[in-house]
C-alpha positions as YAML, in Angstrom:
chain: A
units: angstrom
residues:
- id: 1
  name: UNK
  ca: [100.83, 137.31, 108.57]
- id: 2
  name: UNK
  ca: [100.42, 134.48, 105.85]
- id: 3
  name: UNK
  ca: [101.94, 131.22, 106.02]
- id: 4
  name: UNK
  ca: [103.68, 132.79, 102.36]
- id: 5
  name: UNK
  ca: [105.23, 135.39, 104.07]
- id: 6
  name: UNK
  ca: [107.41, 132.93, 106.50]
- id: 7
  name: UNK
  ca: [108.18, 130.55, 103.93]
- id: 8
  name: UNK
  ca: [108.29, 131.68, 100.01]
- id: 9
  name: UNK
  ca: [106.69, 129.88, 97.35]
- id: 10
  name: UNK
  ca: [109.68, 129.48, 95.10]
- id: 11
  name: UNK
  ca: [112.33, 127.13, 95.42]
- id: 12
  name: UNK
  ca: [115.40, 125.35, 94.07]
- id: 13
  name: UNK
  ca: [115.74, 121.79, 93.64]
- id: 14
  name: UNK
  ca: [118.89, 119.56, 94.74]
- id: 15
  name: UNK
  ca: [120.23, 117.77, 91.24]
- id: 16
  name: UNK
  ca: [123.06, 116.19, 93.73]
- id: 17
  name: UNK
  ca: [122.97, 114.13, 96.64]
- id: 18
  name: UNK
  ca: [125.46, 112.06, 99.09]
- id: 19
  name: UNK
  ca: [125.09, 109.61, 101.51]
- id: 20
  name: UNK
  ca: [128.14, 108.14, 103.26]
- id: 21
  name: UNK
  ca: [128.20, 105.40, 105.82]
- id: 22
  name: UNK
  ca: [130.74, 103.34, 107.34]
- id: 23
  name: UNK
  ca: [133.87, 104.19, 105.03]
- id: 24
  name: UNK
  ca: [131.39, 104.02, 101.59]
- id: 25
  name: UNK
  ca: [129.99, 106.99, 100.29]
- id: 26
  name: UNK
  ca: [127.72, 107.38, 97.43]
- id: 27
  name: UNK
  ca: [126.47, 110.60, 95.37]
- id: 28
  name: UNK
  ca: [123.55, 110.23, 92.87]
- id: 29
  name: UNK
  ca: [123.08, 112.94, 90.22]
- id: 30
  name: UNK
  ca: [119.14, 113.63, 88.88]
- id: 31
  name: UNK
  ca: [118.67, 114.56, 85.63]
- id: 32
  name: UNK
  ca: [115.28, 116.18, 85.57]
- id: 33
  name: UNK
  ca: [113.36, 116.48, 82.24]
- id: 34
  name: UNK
  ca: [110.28, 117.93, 80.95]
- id: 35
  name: UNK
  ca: [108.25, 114.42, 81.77]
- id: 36
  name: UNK
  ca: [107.55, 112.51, 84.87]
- id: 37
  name: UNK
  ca: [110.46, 110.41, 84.86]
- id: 38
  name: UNK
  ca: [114.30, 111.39, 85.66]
- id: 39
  name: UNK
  ca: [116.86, 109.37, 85.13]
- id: 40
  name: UNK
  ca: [120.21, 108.78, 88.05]
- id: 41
  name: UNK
  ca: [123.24, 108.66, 87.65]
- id: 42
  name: UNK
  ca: [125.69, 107.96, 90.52]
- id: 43
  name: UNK
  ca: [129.00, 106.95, 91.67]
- id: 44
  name: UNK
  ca: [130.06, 104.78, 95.12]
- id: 45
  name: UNK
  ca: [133.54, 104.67, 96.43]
- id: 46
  name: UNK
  ca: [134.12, 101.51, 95.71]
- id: 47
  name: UNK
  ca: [133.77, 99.53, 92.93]
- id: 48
  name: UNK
  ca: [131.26, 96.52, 92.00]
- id: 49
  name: UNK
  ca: [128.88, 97.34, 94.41]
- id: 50
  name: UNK
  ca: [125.40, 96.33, 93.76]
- id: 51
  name: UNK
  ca: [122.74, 99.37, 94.06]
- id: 52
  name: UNK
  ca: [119.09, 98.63, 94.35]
- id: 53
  name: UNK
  ca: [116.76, 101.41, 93.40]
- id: 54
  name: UNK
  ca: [113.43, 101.22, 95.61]
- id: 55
  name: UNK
  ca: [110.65, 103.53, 94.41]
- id: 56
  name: UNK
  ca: [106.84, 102.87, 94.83]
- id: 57
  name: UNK
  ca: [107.28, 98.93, 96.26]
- id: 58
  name: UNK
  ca: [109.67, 98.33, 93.59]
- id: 59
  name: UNK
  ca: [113.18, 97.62, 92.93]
- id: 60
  name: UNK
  ca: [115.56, 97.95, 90.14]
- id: 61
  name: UNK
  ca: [119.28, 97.04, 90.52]
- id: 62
  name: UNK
  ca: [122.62, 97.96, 88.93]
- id: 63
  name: UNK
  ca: [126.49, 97.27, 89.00]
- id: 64
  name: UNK
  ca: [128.42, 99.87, 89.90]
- id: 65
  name: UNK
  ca: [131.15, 99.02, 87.45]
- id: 66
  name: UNK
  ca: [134.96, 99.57, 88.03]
- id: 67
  name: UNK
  ca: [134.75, 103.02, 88.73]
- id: 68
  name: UNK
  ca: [131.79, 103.07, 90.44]
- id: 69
  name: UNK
  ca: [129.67, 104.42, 88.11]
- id: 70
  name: UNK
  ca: [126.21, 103.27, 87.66]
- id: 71
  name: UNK
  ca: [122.61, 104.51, 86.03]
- id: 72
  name: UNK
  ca: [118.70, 104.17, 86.53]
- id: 73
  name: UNK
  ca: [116.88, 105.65, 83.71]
- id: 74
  name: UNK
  ca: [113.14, 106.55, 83.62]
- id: 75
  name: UNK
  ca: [112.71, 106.73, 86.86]
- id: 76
  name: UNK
  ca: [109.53, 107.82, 87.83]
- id: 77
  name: UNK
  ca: [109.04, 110.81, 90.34]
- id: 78
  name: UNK
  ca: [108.59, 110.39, 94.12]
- id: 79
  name: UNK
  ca: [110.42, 109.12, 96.54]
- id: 80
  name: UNK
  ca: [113.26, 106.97, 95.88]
- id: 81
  name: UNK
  ca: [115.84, 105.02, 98.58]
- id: 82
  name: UNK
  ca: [118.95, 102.86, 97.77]
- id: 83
  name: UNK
  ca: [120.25, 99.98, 99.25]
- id: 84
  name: UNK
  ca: [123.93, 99.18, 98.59]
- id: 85
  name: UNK
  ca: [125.79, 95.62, 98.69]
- id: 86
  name: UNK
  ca: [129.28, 95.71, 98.71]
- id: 87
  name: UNK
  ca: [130.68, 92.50, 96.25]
- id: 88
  name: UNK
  ca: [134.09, 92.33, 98.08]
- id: 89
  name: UNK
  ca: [132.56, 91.53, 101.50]
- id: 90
  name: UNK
  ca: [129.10, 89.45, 100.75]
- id: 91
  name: UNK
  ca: [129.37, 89.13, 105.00]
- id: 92
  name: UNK
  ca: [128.36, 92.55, 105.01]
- id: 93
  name: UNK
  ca: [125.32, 94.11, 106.26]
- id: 94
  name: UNK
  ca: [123.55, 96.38, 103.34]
- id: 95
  name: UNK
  ca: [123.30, 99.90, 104.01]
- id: 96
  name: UNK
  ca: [120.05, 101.29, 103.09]
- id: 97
  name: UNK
  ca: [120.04, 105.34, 102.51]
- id: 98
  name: UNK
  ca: [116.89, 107.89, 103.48]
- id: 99
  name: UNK
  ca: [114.17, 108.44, 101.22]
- id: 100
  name: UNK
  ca: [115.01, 111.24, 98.88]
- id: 101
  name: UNK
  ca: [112.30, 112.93, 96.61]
- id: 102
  name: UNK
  ca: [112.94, 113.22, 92.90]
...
């Protein structure tokens, strides 16, 4: 037997993802397009939190705003982590998701 007999060579991909740690929760949408970038969209549980995108030993950052919406556009694909910072307790420790692929 082949390798491509245990595991097929087609495949969906995940547009949605959630993370949720210690009473926050956060779910980021890709929006894949026809280039190599995609953009994020997401939403957090609370409001005015700050999310930092890291991708490729870079960061980008965004306010989620009062509904705790926020965006990344043109991201580049590869893998991608976020670190959230929660503006109504600065005394709080970040929490840093997994690397996801997008």
């Amino acid at each position: 037997a082949t390798l491509e007999t245990v595991r097929g060579t087609e495949y969906d991909r995940a547009d949605t993802v959630t993370f949720a740690s210690d009473g926050l929760s956060v779910m980021v949408s890709i929006e894949h397009g026809s280039t190599t970038k995609v953009d994020i969209i997401g939403w957090v549980s609370e409001p005015k939190v700050e999310v930092e995108l890291r991708a490729r030993g870079r960061t980008r950052s965004s306010a989620a705003d009062s509904q705790g919406r926020f965006t990344f556009r043109g991201v580049e694909r590869g893998l991608v982590s976020f670190v959230l910072r929660r503006g109504a307790d600065p005394s709080a420790p970040p929490i840093i998701t997994p690397a996801i692929e997008v």
